[in-house]
C-alpha positions in Angstrom: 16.6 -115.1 24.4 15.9 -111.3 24.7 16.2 -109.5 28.2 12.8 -108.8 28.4 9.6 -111.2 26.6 6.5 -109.7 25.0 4.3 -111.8 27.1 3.2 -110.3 30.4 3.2 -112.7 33.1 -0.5 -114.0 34.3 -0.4 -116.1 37.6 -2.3 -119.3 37.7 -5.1 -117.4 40.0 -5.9 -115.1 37.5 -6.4 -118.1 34.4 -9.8 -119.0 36.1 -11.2 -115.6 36.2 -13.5 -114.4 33.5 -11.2 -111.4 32.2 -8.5 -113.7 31.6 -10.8 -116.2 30.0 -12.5 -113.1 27.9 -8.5 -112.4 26.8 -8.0 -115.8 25.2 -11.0 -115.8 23.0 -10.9 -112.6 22.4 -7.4 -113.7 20.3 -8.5 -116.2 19.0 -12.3 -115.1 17.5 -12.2 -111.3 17.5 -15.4 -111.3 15.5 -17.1 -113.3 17.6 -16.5 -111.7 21.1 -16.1 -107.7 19.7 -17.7 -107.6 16.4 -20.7 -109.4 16.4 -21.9 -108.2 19.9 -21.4 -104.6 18.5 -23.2 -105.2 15.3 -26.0 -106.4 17.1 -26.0 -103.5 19.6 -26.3 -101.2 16.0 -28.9 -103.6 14.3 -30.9 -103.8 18.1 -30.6 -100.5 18.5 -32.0 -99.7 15.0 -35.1 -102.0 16.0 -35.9 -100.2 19.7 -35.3 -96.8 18.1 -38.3 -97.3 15.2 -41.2 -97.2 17.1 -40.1 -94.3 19.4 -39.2 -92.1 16.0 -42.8 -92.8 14.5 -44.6 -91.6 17.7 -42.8 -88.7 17.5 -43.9 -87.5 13.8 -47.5 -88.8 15.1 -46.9 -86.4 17.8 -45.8 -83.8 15.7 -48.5 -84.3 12.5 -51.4 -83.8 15.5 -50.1 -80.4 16.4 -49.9 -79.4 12.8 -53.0 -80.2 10.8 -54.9 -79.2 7.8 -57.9 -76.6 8.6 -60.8 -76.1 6.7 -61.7 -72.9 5.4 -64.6 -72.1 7.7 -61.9 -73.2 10.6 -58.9 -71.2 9.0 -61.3 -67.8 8.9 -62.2 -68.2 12.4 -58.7 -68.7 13.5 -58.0 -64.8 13.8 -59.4 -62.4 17.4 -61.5 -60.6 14.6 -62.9 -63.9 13.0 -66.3 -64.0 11.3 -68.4 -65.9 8.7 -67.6 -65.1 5.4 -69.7 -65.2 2.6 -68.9 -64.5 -0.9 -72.0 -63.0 -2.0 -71.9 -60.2 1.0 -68.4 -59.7 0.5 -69.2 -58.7 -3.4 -72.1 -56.5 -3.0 -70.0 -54.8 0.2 -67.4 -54.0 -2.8 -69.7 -53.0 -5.2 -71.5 -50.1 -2.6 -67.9 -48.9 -2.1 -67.5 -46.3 -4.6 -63.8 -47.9 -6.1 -63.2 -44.6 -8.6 -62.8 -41.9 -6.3 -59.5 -42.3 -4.5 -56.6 -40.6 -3.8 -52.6 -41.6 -3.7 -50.8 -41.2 -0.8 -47.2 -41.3 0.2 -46.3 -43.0 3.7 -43.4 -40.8 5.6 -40.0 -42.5 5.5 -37.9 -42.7 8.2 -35.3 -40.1 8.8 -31.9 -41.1 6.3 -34.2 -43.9 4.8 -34.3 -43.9 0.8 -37.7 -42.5 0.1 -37.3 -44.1 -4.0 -37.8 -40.7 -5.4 -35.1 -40.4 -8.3 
């Protein structure tokens, strides 16, 4: 017999008490008293955690929605009706031949493109 035994030493008070109890199934059915309750705290949590995902995309998809064009024009300080008859005959009264090219000033040590 070795000097000292791998079993700790439990007093008959402590084999009615629900740790102890908890102990002794727990080697005989691991499964049982870890496994499955943590499987289900995955699968349960899987369940509860649905819902609250989907009402936050429904959140999300009523901040951002399509706009319609009349809607999308109107969005800027500046907006106003467009219509695409006005805008052509406001292009054609421009006179579109007569213009000249200018340069925009660089920056002082930026590359102006000029090989």
């Amino acid at each position: 017999m070795p000097t000292f035994e791998n079993r700790k030493f439990r007093g008959a008070a402590d084999a009615n008490k629900l740790g102890a109890r908890y102990r002794a199934v727990m080697a005989r059915h691991p499964f049982l008293m870890f496994g499955l309750p943590f499987m289900a705290v995955i699968i349960g949590g899987s369940f509860v955690l649905t819902p609250a995902t989907a009402i936050r995309y429904e959140r999300q998809d009523r901040k951002v929605r399509q706009l319609t064009k009349e809607e999308e024009l109107g969005l800027g300080k500046m907006g106003r009706k467009v219509d695409i008859r006005e805008e052509y005959y406001r292009l054609a009264a421009k006179d579109l031949d007569d213009w000249e090219q200018k340069r925009v000033k660089r920056l002082p040590g930026e590359s102006d493109g000029v090989l």
